[in-house]
N, C-alpha and C positions, 0 to 999 in steps of 0.2 A: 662583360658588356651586358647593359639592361637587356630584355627581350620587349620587343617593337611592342607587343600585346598592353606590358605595361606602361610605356611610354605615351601610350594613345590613352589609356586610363585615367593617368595621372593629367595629363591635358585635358581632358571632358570630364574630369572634376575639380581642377582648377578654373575652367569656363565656368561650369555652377556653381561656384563659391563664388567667383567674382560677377558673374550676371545676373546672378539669380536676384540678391538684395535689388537690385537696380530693376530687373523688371519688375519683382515684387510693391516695388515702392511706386515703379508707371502705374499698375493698377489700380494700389490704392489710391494714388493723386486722380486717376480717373474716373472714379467710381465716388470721391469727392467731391470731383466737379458736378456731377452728373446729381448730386443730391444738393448741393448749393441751386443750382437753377430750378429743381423743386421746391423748396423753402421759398426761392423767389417768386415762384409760380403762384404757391400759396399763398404767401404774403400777400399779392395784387389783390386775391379774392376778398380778401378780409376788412372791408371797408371801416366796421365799427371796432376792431382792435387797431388800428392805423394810431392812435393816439396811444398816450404811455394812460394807463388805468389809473393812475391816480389823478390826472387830471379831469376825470369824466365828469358828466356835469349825470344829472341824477332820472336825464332823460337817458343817456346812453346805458347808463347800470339798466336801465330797464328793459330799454332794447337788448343788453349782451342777454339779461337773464331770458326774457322771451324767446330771444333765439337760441339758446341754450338749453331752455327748459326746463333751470335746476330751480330749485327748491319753493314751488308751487304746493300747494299744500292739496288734500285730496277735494275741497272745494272750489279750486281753482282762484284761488283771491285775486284778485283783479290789483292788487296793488303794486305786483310785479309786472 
């Protein structure tokens, strides 16, 4: 006959092989959701990327780049 010791063993490692993937996976779904409503958060912010970029009209390139601040040369040209 088994001894009780290992029979409680084999039970509380059978629990963690069958629970474990299932909570592993609550977490990860939650901490999923929890970055989706960031992204969405950010998204709202984003008024001048709200359009797809290839549609921009040649006012908006200029707004993203001023708000952006890339590639101004060190005279500051004004044509950005």
């Amino acid at each position: 006959m088994l001894n009780v010791g290992l029979i409680i063993a084999a039970a509380v490692l059978a629990i963690y092989l069958i629970l474990g993937p299932i909570v592993l996976l609550g977490f990860y779904a939650f901490f999923d959701r929890m970055a989706e409503k960031d992204d969405m958060d950010q998204r709202k912010k984003t008024s001048a990327l709200d359009k797809d970029p290839d549609l921009w009209s040649s006012r908006d390139v200029r707004q993203y780049l001023k708000k952006t601040r890339r590639y101004q040369s060190k005279g500051h040209d004004e044509r950005f």
